[in-house]
N, C-alpha and C positions, 0 to 999 in steps of 0.2 A: 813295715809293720805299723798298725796307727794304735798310738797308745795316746792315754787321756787323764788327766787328772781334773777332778773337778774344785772349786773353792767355794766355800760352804760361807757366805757372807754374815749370813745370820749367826751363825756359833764361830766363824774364826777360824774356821778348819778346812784342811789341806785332804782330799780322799784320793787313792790312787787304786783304791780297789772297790766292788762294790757299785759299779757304774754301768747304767746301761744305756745303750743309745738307738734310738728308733731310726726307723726311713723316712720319716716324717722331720726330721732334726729335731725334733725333743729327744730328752734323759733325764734320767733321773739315778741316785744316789740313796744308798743305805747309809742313814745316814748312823752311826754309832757311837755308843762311850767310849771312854779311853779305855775301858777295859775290854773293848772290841765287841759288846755285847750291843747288839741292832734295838736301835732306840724309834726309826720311824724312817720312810720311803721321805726323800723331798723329790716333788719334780720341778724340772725348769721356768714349766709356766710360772710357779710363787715369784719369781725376781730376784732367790736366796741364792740362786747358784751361778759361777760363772765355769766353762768349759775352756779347759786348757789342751791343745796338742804337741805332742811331742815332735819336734823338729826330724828328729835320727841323729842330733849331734850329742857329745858328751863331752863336757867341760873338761880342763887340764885334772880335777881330781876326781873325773870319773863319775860325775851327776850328768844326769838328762836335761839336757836344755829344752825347757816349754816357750810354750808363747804366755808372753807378759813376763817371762824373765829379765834380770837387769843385770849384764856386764859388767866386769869391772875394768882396770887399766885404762886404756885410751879408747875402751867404745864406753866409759861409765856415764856419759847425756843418752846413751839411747837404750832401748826396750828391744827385745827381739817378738814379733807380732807377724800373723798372715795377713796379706791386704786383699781383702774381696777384691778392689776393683783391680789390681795386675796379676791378682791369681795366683803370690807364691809369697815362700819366706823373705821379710825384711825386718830392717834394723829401722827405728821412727826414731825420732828425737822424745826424750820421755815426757818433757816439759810442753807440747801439744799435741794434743789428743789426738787420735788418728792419723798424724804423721806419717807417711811411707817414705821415707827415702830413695826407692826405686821406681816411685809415680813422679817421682821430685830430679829423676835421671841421673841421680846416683847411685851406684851399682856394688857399694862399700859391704851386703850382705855376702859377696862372695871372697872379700878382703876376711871378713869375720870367718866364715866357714875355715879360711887357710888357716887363720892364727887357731882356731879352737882344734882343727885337726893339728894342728901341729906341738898344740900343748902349754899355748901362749894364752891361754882367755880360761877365769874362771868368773863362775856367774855366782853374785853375789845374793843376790834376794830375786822380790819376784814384785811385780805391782800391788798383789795383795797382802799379801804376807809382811811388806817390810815396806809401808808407803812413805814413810820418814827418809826414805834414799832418792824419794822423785823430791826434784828441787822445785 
């Protein structure tokens, strides 16, 4: 199932509902107050929004791991992120941008999948949300 959350740059906000996504790779978002009441459409072309996907994994207390989340424990240096160029979910180091780990021939996001399936890994923030956690 592909699920998505979007992150709203401009206003600071997290949308997980509300999103739609083209064949063309654009999306766009409603975007709303906090009182849930739809304030205005953003789309992608603006630069306000970033697209988040959901992995299929679920941390030890039960949240959805996205891409641009941040580990804790012993993965807390890296991001969890899709890498265009090898096609699938990895772990990058947070601290260099576009990192893959698995372009890098370590294969440490299937190390991560056992711990979080097994109820060892909870994910503390997220790169947008909580950027005082990237060192």
């Amino acid at each position: 199932q592909h699920k998505f959350q979007v992150w709203d740059k401009r206003y600071g906000k997290m949308y997980s509902e509300g999103i739609c996504i083209y064949g063309d790779g654009t999306y766009d978002v409603r975007r709303t107050a906090d009182d849930g009441n739809h304030i205005e459409t953003a789309e992608s072309e603006s630069g306000d929004l970033v697209l988040r996907e959901y992995t299929g994994l679920r941390d030890k207390e039960g949240h959805e791991v996205y891409d641009g989340d941040l580990p804790g424990g012993i993965w807390e240096e890296h991001r969890v992120q899709w890498c265009h160029k090898c096609h699938g979910w990895s772990l990058g180091l947070v601290e260099v941008e576009g990192h893959c780990g698995q372009c890098d021939g370590d294969y440490m996001w299937l190390d991560f999948v056992d711990d979080v399936n097994e109820g060892k890994t909870t994910i503390i923030g997220n790169i947008h949300e909580q950027p005082s956690l990237i060192p």
